[in-house]
C-alpha positions as CSV (number, residue, x, y, z in Angstrom):
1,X,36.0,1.7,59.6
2,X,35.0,4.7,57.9
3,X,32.3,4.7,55.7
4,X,32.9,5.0,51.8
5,X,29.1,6.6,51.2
6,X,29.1,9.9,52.9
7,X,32.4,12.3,52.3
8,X,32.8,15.8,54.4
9,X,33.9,18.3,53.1
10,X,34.6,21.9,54.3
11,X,34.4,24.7,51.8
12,X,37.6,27.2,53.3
13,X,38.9,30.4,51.9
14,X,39.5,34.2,53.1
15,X,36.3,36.4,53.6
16,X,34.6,37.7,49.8
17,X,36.7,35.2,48.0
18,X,33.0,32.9,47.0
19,X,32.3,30.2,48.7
20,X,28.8,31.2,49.7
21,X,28.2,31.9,46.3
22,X,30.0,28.1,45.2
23,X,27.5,26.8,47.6
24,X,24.4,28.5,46.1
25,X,25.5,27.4,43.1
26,X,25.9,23.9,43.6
27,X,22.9,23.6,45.0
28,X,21.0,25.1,42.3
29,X,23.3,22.5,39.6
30,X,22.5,19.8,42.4
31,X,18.5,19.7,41.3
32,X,17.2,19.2,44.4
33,X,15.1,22.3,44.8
34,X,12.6,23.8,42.4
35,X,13.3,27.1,41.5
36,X,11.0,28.6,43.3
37,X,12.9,27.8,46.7
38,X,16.2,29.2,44.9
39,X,15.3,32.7,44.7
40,X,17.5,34.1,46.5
41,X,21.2,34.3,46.9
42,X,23.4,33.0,50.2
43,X,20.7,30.1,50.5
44,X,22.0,29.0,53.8
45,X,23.2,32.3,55.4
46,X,19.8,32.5,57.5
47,X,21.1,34.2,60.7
48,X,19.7,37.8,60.2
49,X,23.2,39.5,61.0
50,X,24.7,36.9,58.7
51,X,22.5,38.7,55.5
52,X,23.4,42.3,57.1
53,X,26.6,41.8,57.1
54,X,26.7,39.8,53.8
55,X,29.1,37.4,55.6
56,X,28.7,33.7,56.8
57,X,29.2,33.9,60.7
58,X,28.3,30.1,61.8
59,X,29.2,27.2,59.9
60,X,26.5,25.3,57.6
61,X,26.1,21.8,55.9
62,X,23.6,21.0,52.8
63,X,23.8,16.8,51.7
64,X,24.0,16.8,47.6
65,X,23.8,13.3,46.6
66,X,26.4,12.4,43.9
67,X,26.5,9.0,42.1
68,X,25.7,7.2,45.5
69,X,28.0,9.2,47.9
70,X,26.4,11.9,50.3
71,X,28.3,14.6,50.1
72,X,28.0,17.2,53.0
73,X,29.5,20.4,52.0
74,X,30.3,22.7,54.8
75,X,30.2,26.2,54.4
76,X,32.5,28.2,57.1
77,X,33.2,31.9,57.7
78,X,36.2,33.5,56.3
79,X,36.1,36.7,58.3
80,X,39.1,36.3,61.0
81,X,37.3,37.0,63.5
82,X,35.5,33.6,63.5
83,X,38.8,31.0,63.3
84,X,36.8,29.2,66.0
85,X,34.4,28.1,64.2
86,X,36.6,26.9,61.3
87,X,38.5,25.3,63.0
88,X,35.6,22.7,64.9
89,X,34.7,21.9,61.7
90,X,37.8,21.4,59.9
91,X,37.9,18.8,62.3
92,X,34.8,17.3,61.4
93,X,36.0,16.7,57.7
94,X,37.8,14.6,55.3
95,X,38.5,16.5,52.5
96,X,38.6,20.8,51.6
97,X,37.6,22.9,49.1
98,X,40.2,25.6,49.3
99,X,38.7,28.4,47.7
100,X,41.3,31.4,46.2
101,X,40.3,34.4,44.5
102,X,41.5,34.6,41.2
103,X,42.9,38.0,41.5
104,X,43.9,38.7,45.0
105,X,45.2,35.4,45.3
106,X,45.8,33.3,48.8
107,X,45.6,35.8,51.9
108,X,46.5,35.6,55.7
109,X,42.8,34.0,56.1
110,X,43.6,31.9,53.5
111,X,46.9,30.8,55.2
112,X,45.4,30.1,58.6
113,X,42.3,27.9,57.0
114,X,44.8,26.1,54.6
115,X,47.4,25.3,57.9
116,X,44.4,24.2,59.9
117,X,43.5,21.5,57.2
118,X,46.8,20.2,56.8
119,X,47.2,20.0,60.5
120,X,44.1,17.7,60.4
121,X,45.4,15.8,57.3
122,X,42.8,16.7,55.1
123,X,42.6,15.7,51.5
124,X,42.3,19.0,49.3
125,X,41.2,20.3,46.4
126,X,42.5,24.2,45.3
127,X,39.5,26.4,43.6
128,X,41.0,29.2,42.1
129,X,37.5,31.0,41.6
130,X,36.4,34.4,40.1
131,X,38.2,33.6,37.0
132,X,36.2,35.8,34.5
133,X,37.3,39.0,36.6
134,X,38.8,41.1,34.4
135,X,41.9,41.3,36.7
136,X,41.8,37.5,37.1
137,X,45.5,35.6,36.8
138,X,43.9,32.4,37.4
139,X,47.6,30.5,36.5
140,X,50.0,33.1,38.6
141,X,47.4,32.7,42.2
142,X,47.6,28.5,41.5
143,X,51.3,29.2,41.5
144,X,51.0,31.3,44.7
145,X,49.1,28.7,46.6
146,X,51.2,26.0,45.7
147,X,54.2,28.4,47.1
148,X,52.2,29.0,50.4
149,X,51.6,25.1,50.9
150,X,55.7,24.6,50.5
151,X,55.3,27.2,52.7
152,X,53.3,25.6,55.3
153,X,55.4,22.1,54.7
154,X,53.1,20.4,52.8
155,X,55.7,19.9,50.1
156,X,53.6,15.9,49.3
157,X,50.6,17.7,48.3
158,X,52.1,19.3,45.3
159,X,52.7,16.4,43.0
160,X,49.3,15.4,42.3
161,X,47.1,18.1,43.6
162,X,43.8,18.3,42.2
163,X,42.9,21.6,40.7
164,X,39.8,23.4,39.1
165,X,39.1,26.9,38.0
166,X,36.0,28.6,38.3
167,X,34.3,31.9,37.8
């Protein structure tokens, strides 16, 4: 029986496209830290070569409560390069944020992170982020995605999708 107070879910997208920065941000909408201990940006990208780099190289969970469910959000890398570790933890989840940038719209990362969550069955939610770009097309890349997941054979998903767009 799986529990109805604690949800998983994995934060996927193509490397740059903002899910460390989604994470930061929820966590500092979440409340659960003074301000002091949110001064600086890519809270949980600790690993040293993870701030050189400015990318997220191992996978990362923070609990925000949210009207009596624990939700575990799971950031993973996007880089290519680290698939691996995307895809153990797409495993471990029940739902995905998938997260596209509003201008370059869904990329080959973004098509092996999506395929690996449907594989799993994973509820999703499309984040079409970066939408205050100046070169954003927030509507055309929500169009893309839904063309790469009829692409994928996820033709079910489409009809009541949930959506949001952020910047």
């Amino acid at each position: 029986m799986q529990r109805t107070d604690i949800r998983n879910l994995v934060i996927i997208a193509h490397v740059d496209h903002g899910k460390t920065t989604l994470v930061d941000s929820l966590l500092r909408q979440s409340g659960q830290f003074r301000d002091s201990q949110l001064q600086q940006d890519c809270i949980l990208d600790s690993n040293e070569l993870e701030r050189e780099r400015g990318i997220t190289i191992l996978a990362k969970n923070i609990a925000i409560p949210y009207q009596g469910v624990k939700i575990n959000l799971i950031d993973t890398p996007g880089h290519a390069d680290f698939g691996g570790e995307v895809e153990r933890v797409i495993r471990m989840a029940d739902g995905a944020l998938v997260l596209v940038d509003a201008a370059e719209g869904p990329l080959p990362q973004t098509r092996f992170v999506l395929s690996k969550a449907l594989e799993c069955g994973l509820q999703l939610i499309v984040v079409v982020n970066k939408i205050d770009r100046s070169d954003a097309r927030p509507h055309e890349v929500l169009d893309e995605t839904l063309e790469l997941l009829l692409e994928l054979g996820a033709a079910e998903y489409l009809d009541d999708l949930p959506h949001l767009f952020a910047s």
